[in-house]
C-alpha positions in Angstrom: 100.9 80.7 96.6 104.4 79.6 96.1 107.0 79.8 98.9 110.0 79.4 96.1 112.5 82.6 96.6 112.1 85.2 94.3 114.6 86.1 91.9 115.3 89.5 91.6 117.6 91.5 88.9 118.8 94.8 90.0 119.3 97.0 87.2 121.9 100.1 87.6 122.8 98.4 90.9 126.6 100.0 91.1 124.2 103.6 91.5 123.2 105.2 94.8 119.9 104.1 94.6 121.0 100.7 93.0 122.8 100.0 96.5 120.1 100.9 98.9 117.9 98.4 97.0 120.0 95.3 97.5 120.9 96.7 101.2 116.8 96.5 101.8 116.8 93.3 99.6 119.1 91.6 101.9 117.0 91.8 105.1 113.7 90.2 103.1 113.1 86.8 103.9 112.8 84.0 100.0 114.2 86.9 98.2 117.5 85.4 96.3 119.3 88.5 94.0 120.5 86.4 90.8 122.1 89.0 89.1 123.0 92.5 88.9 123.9 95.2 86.3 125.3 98.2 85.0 126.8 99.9 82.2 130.3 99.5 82.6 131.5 95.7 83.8 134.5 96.7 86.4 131.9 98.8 89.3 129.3 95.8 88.5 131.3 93.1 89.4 132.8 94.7 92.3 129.0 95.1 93.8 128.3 91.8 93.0 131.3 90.4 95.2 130.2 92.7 97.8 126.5 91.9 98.2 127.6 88.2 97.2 125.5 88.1 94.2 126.1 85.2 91.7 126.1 86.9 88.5 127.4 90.3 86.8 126.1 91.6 83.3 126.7 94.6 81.6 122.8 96.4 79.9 119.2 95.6 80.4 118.7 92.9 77.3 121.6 90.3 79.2 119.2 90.3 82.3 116.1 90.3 80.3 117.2 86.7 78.7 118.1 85.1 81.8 115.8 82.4 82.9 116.9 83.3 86.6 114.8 86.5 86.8 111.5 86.9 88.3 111.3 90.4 88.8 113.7 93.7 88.2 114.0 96.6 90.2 114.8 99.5 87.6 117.5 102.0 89.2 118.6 103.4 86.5 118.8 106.7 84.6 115.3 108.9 84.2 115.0 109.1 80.9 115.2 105.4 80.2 112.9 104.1 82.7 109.6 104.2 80.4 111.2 102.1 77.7 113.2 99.6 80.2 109.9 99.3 82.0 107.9 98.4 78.7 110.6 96.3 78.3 110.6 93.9 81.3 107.4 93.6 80.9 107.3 92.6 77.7 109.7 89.9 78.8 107.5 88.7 81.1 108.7 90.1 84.6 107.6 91.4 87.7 109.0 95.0 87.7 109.8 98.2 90.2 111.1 100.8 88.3 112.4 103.5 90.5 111.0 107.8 90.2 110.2 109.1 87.8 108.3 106.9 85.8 109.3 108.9 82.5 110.3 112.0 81.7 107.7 113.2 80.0 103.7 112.4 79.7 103.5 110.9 76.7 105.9 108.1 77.7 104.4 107.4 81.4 100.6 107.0 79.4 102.4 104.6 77.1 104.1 102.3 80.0 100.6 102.3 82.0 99.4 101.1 78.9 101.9 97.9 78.6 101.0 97.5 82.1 97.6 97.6 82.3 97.6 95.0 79.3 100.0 92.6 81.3 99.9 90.1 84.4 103.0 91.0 86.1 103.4 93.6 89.0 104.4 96.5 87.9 105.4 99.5 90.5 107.2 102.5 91.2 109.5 103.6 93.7 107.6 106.1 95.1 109.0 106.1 98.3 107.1 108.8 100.3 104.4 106.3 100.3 106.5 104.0 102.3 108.4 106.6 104.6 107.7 105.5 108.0 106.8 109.0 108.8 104.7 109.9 106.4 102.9 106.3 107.1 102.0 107.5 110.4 100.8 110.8 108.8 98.6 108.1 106.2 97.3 106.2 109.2 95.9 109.8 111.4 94.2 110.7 108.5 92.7 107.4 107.6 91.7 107.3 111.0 90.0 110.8 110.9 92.4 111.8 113.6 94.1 114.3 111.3 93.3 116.0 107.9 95.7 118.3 106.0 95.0 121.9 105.8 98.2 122.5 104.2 101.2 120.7 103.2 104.8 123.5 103.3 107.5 121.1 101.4 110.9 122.5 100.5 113.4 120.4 98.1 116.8 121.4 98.0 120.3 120.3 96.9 123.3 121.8 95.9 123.8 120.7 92.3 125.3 122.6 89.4 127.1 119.6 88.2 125.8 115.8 87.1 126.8 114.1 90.2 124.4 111.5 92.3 123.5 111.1 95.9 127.2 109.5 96.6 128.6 112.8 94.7 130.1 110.9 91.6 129.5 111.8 88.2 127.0 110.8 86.1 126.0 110.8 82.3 122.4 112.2 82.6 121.1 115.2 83.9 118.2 115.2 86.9 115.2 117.6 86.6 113.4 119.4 89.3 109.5 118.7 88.1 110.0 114.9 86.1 111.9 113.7 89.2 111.9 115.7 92.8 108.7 117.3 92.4 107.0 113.7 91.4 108.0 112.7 95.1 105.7 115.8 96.8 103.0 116.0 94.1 102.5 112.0 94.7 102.4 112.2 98.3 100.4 115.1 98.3 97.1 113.3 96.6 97.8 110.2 98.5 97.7 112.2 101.7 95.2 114.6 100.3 92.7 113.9 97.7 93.1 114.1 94.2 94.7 117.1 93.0 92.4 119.6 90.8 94.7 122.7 90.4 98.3 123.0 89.8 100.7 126.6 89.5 104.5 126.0 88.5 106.8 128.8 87.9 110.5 127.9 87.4 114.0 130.7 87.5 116.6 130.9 84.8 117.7 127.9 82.6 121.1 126.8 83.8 123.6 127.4 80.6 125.3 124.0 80.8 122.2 121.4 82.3 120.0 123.2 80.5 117.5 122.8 83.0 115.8 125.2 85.8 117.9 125.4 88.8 114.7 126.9 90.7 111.6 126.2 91.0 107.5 126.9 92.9 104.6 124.8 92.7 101.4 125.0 94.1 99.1 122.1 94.6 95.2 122.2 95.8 93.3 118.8 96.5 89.9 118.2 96.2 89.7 118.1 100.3 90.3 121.7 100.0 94.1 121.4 101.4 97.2 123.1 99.7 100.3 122.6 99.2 103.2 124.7 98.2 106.7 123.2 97.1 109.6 125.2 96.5 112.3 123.3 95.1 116.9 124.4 94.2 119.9 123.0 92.8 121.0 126.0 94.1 121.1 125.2 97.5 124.3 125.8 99.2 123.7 124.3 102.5 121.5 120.8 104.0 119.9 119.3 101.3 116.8 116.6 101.1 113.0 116.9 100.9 111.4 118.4 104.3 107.9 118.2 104.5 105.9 120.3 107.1 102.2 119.0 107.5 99.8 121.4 109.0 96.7 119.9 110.0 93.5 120.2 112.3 94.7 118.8 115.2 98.6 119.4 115.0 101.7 119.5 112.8 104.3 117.1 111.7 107.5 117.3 110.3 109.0 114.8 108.0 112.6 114.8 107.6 112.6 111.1 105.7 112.0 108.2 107.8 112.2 110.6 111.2 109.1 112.5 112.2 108.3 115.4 115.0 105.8 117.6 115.8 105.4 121.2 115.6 107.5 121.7 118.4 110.4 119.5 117.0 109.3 116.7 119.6 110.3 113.6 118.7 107.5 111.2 117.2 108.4 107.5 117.6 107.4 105.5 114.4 109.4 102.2 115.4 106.4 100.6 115.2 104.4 101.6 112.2 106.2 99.0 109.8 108.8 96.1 110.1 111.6 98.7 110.0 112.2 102.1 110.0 114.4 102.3 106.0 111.9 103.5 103.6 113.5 101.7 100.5 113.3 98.3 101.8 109.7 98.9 102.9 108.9 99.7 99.1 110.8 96.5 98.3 109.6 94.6 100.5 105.8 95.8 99.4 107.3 94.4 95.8 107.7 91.2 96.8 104.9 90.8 98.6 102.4 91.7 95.9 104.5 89.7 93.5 103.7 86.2 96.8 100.3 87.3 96.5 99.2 87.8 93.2 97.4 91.5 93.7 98.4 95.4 93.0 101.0 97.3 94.6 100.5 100.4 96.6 102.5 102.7 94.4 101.3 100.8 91.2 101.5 102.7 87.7 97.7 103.0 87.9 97.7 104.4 91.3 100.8 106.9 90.5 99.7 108.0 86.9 97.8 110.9 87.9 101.0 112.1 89.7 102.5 112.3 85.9 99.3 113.7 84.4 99.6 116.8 87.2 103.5 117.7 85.7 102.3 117.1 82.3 99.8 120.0 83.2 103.0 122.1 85.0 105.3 121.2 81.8 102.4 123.0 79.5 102.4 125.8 82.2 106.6 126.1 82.4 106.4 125.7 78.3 
């Protein structure tokens, strides 16, 4: 196993998401970022002199031909993600691409295939997964301390514009089932059992995103557990993902990387993982699959029934 750094790319890295990867990437020991990227030069440098990173490019193809890259981490618009994915591996790198996988079915069967037919690592940033909270959920369960009865999750932001997590604008327009509901419907098998019946319904289009603003999914596993996920742009007040786990033996509330019980008691998870951030755990979980030369948790094969399930909800909402 080598002990040489590896050299990561981040792609889209002036983004919200881009940011939080390189401030995870900066606490992970032989990890050296050798270049970043965006789409317009000015932002990308300027985040390059901040995290101290050597190089600046503008697109996908500059970073692709570099003979500096090991691996890219993919935070970048949704609907690109399938083809910059097929891409990077193509090329011959390690790559993370961050939710969703694709936008639609068709292209996340397609990627799985380029993957499945390569030797690189090849993940995605399904970050429930790694949530210190909902780790300590993972570890009751596979203990048999705890099983899921039912999962209540509610998704909500205040949205009616194309603006990311830092409020700025963007070019692209998010999507309640491709990208929010891929976190729940993901963590709901791993924590569950494989999904066997899905119900979406969704409100009215919104005139300008053309998208639903509203939407209610329901989710049964295999265990028997359910899960029902109700999902806004809409929402004019705190926004995230809060996920209310009601089990056998007790319930838990997830509020990210913070966890309590049914009473709102505090939960300590300081000592599940190496830290508490949930994004440098996933990229941390990168590299090391990358050191070792074995599959990810959060793989394309392990996520692809995730996208198979929307594909399902997409025929339903058709």
């Amino acid at each position: 196993m080598s002990t040489d750094p590896i050299r990561i790319a981040v792609v889209g890295a002036a983004g919200a998401f881009g940011m939080k990867h390189l401030d995870g990437l900066a606490n992970i020991p032989d990890v050296e970022v050798t270049v970043v990227s965006g789409t317009r030069p000015e932002p990308t440098q300027a985040v390059a002199d901040k995290y101290g990173v050597p190089h600046a490019v503008v697109g996908l193809d500059a970073v692709l031909a570099r003979d500096d890259v090991d691996a890219v981490i993919l935070a970048t618009p949704t609907g690109v993600h399938a083809a910059q994915t097929q891409a990077a591996l193509a090329a011959g790198k390690h790559v993370q691409v961050e939710i969703p996988l694709a936008d639609s079915l068709a292209d996340a069967e397609a990627t799985l295939a380029v993957a499945e037919a390569s030797d690189r690592v090849a993940m995605v940033g399904h970050t429930r997964r790694f949530n210190p909270s909902h780790q300590w959920v993972h570890d009751q369960i596979a203990a048999g301390d705890f099983a899921i009865q039912q999962m209540d999750v509610q998704t909500y932001f205040f949205r009616r514009t194309n603006t990311n997590a830092k409020g700025e604008a963007r070019s692209w327009t998010d999507h309640l089932l491709w990208h929010h509901a891929a976190h729940t419907v993901d963590l709901f098998a791993y924590q569950a059992g494989r999904i066997v019946k899905a119900n979406a319904i969704q409100g009215p289009i919104h005139p300008t995103l053309g998208i639903a603003m509203d939407m209610s999914i329901q989710l049964k596993a295999e265990s028997g557990a359910i899960c029902t996920l109700s999902l806004s742009f809409n929402n004019d007040g705190p926004f995230g993902t809060f996920f209310r786990y009601i089990g056998d033996t007790g319930t838990y509330i997830a509020r990210y990387d913070d966890l309590v019980d049914g009473k709102e008691e505090p939960i300590d998870v300081s000592q599940v993982a190496v830290t508490t951030n949930g994004i440098e755990l996933q990229d941390r979980e990168f590299v090391a699959a990358i050191r070792e030369g074995r599959e990810p948790n959060s793989s394309l094969r392990q996520v692809i029934d995730c996208y198979r399930v929307l594909g399902q909800l997409e025929e339903q909402l058709a």
